[in-house]
LOKETI-601753 format. One record per residue (C-alpha): x, y negated, z negated. Coordinates in pm, whole numbers, plus 50000, padded with zeros to 5 digits. Each point is the difference from the previous one (the first is absolute). Layout:
! LOKETI-601753
XYZ/...
This chain:
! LOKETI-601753
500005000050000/501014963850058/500854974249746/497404980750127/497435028349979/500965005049637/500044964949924/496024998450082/499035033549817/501594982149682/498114967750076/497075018250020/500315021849720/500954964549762/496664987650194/498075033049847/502104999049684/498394963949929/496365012650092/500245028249764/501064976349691/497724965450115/496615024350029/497415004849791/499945036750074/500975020350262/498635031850151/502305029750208/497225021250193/500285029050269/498044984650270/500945031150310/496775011350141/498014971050009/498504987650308/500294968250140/497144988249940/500285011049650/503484984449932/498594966050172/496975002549749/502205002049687/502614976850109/496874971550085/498475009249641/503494997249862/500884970550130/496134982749896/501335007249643/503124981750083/502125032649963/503095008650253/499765035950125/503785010550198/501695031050129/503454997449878/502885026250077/500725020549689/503904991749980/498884962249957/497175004249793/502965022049749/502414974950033/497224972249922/498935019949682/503414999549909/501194965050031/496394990749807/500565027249728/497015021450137/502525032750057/496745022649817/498324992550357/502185015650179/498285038249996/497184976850192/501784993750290/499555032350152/498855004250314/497374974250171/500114973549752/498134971350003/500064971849741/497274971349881/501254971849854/497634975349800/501294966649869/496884990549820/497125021549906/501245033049788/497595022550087/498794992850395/502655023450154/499255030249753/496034991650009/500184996950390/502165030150079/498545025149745/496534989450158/500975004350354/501805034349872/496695014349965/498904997650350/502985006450145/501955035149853/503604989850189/500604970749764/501535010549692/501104979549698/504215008449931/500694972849732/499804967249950/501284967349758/497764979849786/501334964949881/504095016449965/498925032749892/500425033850140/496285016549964/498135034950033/497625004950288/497425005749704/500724962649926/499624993050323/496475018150065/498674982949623/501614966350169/497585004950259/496945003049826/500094963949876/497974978450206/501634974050176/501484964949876/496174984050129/498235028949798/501984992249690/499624962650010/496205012250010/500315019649697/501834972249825/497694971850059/497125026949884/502025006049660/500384965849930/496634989650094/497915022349765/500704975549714/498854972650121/496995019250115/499285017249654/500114965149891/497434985950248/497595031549958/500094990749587/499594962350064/497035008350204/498605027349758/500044973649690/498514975650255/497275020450126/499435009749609/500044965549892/496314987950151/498235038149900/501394985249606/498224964950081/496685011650113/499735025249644/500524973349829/
């Protein structure tokens, strides 16, 4: 090989290197077998969710891991390998490719990276479960606005109680 050739396999693999420590999380999949119109599907849902999906050779996905202290990945780069990288939202690659893993039997789940750490495809597949970042927000707002609704629904109890105590009297 050239100098020049190796020269932009290591700029590459510093480019990866940086995506695996600046993400959010990070999911390695098995992707063979899935037709085009299936791999255009995920990839459009994917990138909705703001999530990079890339095939990446396995030698510069290693030395990537390396350099960013991710050598545990390693065993995933194995054969077809094909890596999402979100910046932002946590959960939309796991929730997005464990869904679209039900339809389609070639995609498989080999490992992934959560905020720096190393984690188990069972934290993966519980990762995915949570709804997504609009979902929670939902939640969130509902939590914090029973309170204030408790409140109303007593105000309007000891007002609707106040006129029944008026007439008796």
């Amino acid at each position: 090989m050239s100098e020049a050739v190796i020269a932009q396999k290591a700029k590459i693999a510093d480019a990866v290197s940086k995506q695996f420590t600046d993400a959010a999380s990070v999911i390695v999949v098995n992707s063979r077998g899935l037709t085009v119109a299936q791999d255009t599907d995920l990839r459009k849902q994917l990138r909705d969710a703001g999530v990079e999906l890339h095939v990446i050779k396995n030698t510069i996905l290693r030395r990537a891991a390396d350099k960013a202290g991710f050598k545990e990945l390693n065993d995933t780069f194995v054969g077809p390998t094909a890596v999402a990288f979100s910046n932002e939202d946590v959960v939309a690659p796991a929730r997005i490719i464990a869904k679209f893993a039900e339809t389609a039997d070639q995609l498989v789940i080999k490992g992934g990276l959560i905020e720096g750490k190393i984690v188990s495809l069972d934290e993966i597949h519980d990762l995915s479960k949570l709804p997504d970042r609009d979902g929670m927000l939902s939640m969130l707002l509902s939590v914090l606005q029973a309170p204030v609704r408790n409140v109303a629904y007593a105000v309007k109890a000891v007002a609707d109680a106040k006129p029944d105590e008026a007439e008796e009297a």
